[in-house]
C-alpha positions in Angstrom: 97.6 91.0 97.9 101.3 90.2 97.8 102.5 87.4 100.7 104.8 89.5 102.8 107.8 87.4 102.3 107.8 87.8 98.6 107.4 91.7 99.5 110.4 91.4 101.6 112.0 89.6 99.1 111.1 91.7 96.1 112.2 94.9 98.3 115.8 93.2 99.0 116.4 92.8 95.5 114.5 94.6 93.3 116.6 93.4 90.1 115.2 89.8 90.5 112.6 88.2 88.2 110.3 87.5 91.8 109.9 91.8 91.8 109.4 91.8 88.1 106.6 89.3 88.3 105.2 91.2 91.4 104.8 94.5 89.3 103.2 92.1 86.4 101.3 91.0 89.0 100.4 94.3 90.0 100.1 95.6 87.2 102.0 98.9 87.7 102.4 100.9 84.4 104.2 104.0 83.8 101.4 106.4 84.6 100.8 105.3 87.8 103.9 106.5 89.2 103.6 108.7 92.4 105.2 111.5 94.0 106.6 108.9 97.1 107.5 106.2 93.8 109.7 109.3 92.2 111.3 110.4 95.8 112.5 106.8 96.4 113.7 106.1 92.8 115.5 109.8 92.7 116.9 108.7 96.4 118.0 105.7 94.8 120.3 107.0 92.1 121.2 110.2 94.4 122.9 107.8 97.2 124.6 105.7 94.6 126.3 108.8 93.2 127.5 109.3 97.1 128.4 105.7 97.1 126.1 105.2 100.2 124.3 102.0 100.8 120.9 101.2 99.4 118.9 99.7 102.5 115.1 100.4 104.0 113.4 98.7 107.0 111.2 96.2 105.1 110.2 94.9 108.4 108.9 97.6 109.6 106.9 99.0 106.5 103.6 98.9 104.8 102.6 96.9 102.3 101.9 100.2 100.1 105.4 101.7 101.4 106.9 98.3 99.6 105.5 98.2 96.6 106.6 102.0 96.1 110.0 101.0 96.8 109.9 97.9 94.4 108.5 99.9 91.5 111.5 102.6 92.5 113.5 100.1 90.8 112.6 100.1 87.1 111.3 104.2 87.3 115.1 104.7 88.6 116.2 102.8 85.4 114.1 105.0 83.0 115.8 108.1 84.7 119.1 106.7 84.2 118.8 106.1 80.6 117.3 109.9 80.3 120.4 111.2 82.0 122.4 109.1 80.3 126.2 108.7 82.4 127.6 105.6 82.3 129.5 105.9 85.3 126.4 106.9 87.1 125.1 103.6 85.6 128.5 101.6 87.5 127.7 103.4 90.6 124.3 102.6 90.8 124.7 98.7 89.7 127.7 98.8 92.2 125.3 99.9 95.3 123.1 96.7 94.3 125.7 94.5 94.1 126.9 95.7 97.4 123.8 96.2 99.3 123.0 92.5 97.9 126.6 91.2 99.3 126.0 92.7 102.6 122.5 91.3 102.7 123.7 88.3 102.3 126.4 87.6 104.1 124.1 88.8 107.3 122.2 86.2 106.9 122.9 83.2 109.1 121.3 80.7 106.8 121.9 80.4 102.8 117.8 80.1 101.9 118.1 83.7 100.3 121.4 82.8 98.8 119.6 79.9 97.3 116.7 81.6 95.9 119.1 84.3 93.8 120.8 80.8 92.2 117.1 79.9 91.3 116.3 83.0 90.2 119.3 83.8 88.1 118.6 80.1 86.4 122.0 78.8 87.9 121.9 75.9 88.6 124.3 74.3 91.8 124.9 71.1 93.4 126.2 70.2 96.6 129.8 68.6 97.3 131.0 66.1 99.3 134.0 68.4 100.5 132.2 70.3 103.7 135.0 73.2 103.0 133.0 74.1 100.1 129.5 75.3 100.1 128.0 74.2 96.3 129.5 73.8 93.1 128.3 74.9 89.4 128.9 74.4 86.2 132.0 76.1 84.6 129.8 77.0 81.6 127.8 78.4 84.0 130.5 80.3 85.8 132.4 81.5 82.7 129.0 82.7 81.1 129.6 86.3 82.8 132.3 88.7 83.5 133.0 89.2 86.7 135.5 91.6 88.7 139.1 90.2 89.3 138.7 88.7 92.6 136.3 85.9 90.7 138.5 85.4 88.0 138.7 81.5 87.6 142.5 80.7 87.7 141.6 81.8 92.0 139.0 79.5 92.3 138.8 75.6 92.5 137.8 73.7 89.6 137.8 70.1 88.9 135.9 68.2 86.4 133.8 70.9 85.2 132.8 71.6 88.1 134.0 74.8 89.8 133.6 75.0 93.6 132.6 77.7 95.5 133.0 78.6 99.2 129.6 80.6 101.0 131.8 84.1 100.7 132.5 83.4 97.0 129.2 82.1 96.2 127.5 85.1 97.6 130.3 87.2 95.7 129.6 85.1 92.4 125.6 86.2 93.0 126.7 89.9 93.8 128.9 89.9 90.4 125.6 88.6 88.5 123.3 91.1 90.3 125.9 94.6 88.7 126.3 92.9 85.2 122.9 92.2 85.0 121.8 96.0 85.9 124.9 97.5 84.3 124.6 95.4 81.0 120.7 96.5 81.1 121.5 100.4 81.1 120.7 102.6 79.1 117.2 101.0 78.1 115.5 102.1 74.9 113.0 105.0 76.0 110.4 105.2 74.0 106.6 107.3 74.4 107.6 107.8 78.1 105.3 110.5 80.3 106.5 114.0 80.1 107.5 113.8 84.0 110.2 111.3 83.4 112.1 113.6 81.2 111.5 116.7 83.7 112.6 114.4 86.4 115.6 113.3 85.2 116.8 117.1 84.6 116.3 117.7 88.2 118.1 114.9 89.3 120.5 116.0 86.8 120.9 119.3 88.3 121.6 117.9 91.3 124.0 115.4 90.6 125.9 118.5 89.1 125.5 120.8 92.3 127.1 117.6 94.6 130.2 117.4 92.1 133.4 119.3 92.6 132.5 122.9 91.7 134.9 124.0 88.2 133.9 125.6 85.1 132.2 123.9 82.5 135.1 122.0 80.5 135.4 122.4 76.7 137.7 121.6 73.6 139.0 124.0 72.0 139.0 121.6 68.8 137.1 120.1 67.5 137.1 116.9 69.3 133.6 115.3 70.7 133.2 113.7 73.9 129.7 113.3 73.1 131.0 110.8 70.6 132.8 108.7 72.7 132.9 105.0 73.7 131.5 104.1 77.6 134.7 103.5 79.1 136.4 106.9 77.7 133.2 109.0 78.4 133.4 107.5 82.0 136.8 108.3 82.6 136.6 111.4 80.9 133.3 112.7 83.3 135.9 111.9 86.1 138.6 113.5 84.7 136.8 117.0 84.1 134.6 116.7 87.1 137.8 116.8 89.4 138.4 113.1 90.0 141.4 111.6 90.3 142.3 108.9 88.0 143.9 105.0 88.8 147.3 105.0 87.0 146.2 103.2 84.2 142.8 105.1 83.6 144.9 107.8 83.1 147.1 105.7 80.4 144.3 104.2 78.9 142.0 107.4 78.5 145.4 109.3 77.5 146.6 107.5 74.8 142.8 107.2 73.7 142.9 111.0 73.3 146.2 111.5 71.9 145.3 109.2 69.0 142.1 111.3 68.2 145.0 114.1 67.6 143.9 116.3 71.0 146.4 119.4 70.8 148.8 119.3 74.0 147.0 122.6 75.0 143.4 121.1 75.0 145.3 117.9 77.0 146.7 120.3 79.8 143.8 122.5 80.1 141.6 118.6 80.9 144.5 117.1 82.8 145.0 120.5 85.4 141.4 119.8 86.6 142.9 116.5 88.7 143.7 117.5 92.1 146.9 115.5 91.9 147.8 117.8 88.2 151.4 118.6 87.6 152.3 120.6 84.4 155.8 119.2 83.5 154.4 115.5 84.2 151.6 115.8 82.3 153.7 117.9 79.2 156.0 114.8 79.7 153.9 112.3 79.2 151.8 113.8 76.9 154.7 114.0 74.2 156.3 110.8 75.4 153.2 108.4 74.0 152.6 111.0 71.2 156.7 110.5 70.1 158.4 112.3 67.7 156.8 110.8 64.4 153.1 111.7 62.4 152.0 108.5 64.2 151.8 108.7 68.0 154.4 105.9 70.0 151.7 104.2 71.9 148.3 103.3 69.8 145.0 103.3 71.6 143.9 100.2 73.8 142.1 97.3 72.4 138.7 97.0 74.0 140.5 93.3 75.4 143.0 95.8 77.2 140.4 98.1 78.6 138.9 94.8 80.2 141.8 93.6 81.4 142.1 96.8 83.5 138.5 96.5 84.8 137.7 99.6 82.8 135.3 98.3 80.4 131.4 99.3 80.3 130.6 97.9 77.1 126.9 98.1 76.2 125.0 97.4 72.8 126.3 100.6 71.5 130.0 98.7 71.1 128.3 95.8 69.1 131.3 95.2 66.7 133.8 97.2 67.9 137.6 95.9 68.8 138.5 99.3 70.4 137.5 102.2 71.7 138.9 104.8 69.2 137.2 102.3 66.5 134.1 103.0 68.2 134.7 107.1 68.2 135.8 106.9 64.6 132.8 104.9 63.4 130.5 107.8 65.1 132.6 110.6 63.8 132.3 109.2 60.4 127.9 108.7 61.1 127.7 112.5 62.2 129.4 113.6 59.0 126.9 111.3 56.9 124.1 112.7 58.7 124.9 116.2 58.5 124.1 116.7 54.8 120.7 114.9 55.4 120.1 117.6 58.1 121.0 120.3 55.9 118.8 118.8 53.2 116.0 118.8 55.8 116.3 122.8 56.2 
């Protein structure tokens, strides 16, 4: 039987290697997965599309009512992959990296803080400066990306040695907690019980019943959303789903599009479903980054660009790709290559 701190733990933070030696431990496999383990993983991924926090009363539970909500974690991860969003992927690494944070910084003592360093392998050391809390490696810290507010030209560095304060130290763990869930998704799903796959088209359903209600969006072209990058699908799934964009997700993803030759009808008829649409500004901007000339004005951004406006998801899918329309043009040209196998096939 589990000790009931390494339950508490393992609950906390299911993403840590402690919970994924517990369920070793355990011995949990893929068919042992019961109705109250589906609820709590489908509960999971339901309240990080409503961006609510990810919290239960470990104190106050059973042993049995733990261990369902530690093996939540990876069933959750399967269903992700099946449904396959990867801004549903950001949400749900974003409400573990919060929920993580908030733990956290609740805590009047750093022992937990601690114990994530361990367990992430990072190793820290203790300054003489009492304004700082530790300080690690700058290998160490540059190893990851992190969101803008950990960037290292705001932090203090000296000697190869970059200092941390307790707020950025439990930010730093928080940043390594969504890139290492976010970076794991989608996983390769392979010989998986049926239930997973009927599962995740419930949860699918639902996910589509709490989005803005509009009519199923399609090209008239013959453009593929199907085909494209992470970072474009993700603004794109915001985009038709009602969603208003940041000023330069709606650059980025537009001059994406523009350069895959999208007609200026099929770019209206997307662009009208933002609550914020305007016809003329849209038809303005549309034809100002197309220009005048066979070539659009403005080119596609560089995957470098995407990140520097916090809009990359890369996963192994972009393995050697510069740029997202790279990556659309390198699937467009695999479909066509495939298609005359398939009609070989028939």
């Amino acid at each position: 039987m589990p000790a009931k701190e390494d339950l508490i733990f393992a609950q906390r933070f299911p993403f840590s290697e402690k919970a994924r030696n517990l369920i070793k431990t355990e011995k949990f496999t893929l068919d042992d997965v019961s109705e109250e383990i589906n609820y709590r993983a489908r509960i999971m991924i339901l309240n990080s599309f409503r961006k609510k926090e990810y919290f239960m009363d470990e104190l106050s539970s059973s042993t049995e009512l733990m261990l369902n909500e530690i093996n939540a974690f990876p069933v959750s991860k399967i269903l992700l992959s099946l449904i396959n969003s990867p801004e549903l992927n950001k949400k749900f690494s974003l409400m573990l990296s919060s929920s993580t944070f908030k733990f956290l910084e609740k805590e009047e003592e750093n022992e937990l803080l601690f114990q994530l360093f361990y367990d992430f392998n990072i190793k820290f050391f203790f300054p003489e400066k009492k304004s700082f809390l530790i300080y690690i490696n700058l290998t160490d810290f540059l190893s990851m990306p992190f969101f803008n507010n950990l960037k290292l030209v705001n932090q203090q560095v000296s000697e190869g040695k970059v200092f941390l304060t307790r707020n950025d130290a439990i930010r730093f763990i928080s940043s390594l907690v969504y890139n290492k869930i976010f970076f794991s998704l989608p996983l390769e799903i392979k010989n998986i019980p049926k239930q997973f796959t009927e599962n995740a088209k419930t949860i699918k359903a639902e996910l589509f019943s709490l989005r803005k209600t509009l009519p199923e969006f399609k090209f008239s072209a013959l453009l593929k959303p199907d085909l494209f990058p992470p970072c474009m699908s993700s603004l794109y799934e915001k985009l038709s789903s009602g969603s208003k964009l940041t000023h330069i997700g709606n650059f980025d993803l537009a001059c994406f599009l523009i350069n895959t030759r999208i007609s200026e009808q099929d770019f209206l008829k997307l662009y009208s479903r933002a609550s914020n649409f305007k016809e003329k500004t849209v038809s303005y901007h549309f034809n100002n980054i197309k220009g005048k000339e066979a070539k659009p004005r403005y080119s596609s951004p560089s995957c470098s660009k995407v990140a520097d406006h916090s809009l990359c998801l890369r996963n192994s899918s972009c393995e050697g790709i510069r740029s997202p329309l790279g990556y659309y043009i390198r699937n467009l040209k695999k479909l066509k290559k495939d298609k005359p196998k398939q009609t070989e096939k028939k």
